[in-house]
N, C-alpha and C positions, 0 to 999 in steps of 0.2 A: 101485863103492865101493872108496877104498881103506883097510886098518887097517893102523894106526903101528902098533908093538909097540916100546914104550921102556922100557929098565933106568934108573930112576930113581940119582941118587948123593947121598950127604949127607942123605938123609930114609928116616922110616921105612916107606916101601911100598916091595913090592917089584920090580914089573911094572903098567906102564900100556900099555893097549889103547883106542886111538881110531879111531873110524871116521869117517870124512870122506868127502863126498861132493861135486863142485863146488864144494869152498870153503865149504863149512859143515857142523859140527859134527852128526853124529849119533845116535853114542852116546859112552860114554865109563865103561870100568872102569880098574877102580886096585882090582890086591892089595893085601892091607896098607896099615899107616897108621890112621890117624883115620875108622874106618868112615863114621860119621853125617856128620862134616865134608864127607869125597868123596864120596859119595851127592847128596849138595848141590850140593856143585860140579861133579859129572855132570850132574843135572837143569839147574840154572841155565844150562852150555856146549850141552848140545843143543839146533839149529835157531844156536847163533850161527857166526857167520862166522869163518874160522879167525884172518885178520888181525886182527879185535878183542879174540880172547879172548889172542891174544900180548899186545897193549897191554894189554888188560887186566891180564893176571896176570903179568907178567914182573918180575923185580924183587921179588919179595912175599920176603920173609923168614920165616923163625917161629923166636922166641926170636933166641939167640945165630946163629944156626945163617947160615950165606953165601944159605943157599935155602933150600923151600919147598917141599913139594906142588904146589899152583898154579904155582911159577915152574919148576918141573920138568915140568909138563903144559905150559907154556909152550915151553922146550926140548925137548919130545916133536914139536910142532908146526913149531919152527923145524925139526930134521932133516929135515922131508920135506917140506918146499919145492921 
């Protein structure tokens, strides 16, 4: 199994930790941030396939803001390709 350890930029968490396994999603912590929100989006990403949850979340906004949570676990994922 391998885990990402991504510094998030532009949002408010502070460290995201993904473990991956063959190509799909096993766990998935996020310091900081929107506790309840990433807890959610933890559950929902584990068991999915790394490639979907990019297209899935990539892109996502919040507020004003360039990025996102999700589009930042997105970019955690593209690095370690």
């Amino acid at each position: 199994m391998d885990t990402i350890q991504y510094t998030p930029r532009g949002v408010c968490s502070k460290q995201m930790e993904i473990d991956v396994e063959d190509g799909v999603i096993q766990a998935v912590r996020v310091m900081g941030g929107c506790n309840g929100n990433l807890k959610g989006i933890a559950s929902l990403l584990k068991g999915m396939e790394v490639e979907d949850a990019i297209a899935r979340m990539e892109g996502i906004r919040c507020g004003m803001k360039s990025t996102s949570c999700p589009d930042q676990l997105a970019q955690a994922l593209k690095s370690a390709r």
